[in-house]
C-alpha positions as CSV (number, residue, x, y, z in Angstrom):
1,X,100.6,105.0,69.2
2,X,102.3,102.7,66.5
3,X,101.0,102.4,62.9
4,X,102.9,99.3,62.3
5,X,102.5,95.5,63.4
6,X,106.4,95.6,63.7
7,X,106.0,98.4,66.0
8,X,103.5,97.1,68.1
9,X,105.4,93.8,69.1
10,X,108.5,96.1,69.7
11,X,107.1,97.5,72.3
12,X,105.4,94.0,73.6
13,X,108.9,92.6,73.4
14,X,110.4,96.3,75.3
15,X,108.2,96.0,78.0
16,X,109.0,92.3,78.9
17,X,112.3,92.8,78.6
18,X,112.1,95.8,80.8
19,X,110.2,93.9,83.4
20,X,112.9,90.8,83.4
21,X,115.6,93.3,83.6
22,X,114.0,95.2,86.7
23,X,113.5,92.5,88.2
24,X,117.3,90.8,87.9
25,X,118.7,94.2,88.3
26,X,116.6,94.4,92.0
27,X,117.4,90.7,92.9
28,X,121.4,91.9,92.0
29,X,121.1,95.4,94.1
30,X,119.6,92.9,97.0
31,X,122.4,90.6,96.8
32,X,124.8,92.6,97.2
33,X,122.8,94.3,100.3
34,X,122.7,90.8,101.7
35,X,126.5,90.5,101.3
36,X,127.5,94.0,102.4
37,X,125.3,92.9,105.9
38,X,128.0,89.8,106.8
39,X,130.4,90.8,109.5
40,X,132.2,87.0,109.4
41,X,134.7,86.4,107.0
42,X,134.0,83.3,106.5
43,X,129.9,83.9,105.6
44,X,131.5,86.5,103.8
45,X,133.8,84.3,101.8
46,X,131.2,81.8,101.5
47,X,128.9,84.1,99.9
48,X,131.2,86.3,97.8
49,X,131.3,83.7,94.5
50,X,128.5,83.3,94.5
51,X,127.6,87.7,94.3
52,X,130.9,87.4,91.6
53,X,128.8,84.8,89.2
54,X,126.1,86.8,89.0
55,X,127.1,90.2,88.3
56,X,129.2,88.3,85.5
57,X,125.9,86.5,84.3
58,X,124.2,90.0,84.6
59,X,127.2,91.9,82.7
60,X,126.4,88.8,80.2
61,X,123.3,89.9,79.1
62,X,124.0,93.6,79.1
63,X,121.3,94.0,82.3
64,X,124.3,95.9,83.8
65,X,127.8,97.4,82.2
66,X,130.6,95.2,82.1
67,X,132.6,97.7,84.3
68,X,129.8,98.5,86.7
69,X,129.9,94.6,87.5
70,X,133.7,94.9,87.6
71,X,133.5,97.8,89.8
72,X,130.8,95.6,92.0
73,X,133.3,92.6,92.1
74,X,136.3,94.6,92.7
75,X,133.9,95.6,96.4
76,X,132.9,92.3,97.0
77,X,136.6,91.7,97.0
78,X,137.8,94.8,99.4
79,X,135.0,93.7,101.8
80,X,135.9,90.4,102.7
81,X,139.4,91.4,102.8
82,X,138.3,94.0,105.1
83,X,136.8,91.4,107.4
């Protein structure tokens, strides 16, 4: 348990943060299965910018890596080209 008043709101702070960042990383992992689901290239183009913003909004606020969203995007890419 903490001993300090500094350490007490740390871990208020760490557990809302963790919540918010669940819950962006879920609505991200969603997304994508949304987009991965679209067998018309044109839903598929459509869709894809707006998947690209926000894994770079994500990568932004460090939810996710900067190369895990660039690995993401570079996907998102190869499956409407695929289409």
């Amino acid at each position: 348990m903490a001993n300090h008043k500094s350490s007490e709101k740390r871990i208020r702070q760490t557990a809302g943060k963790k919540d918010s960042n669940k819950y962006y990383a879920k609505t991200m992992r969603n997304a994508l299965k949304d987009f991965r689901a679209t067998t018309t290239k044109e839903e598929a183009a459509s869709k894809a910018p707006k998947v690209n913003a926000m894994l770079d909004r994500l990568a932004k606020k460090n939810i996710i890596h900067a190369n895990k969203a660039s690995n993401l995007k570079s996907s998102v890419a190869k499956h409407v080209n695929g289409l």
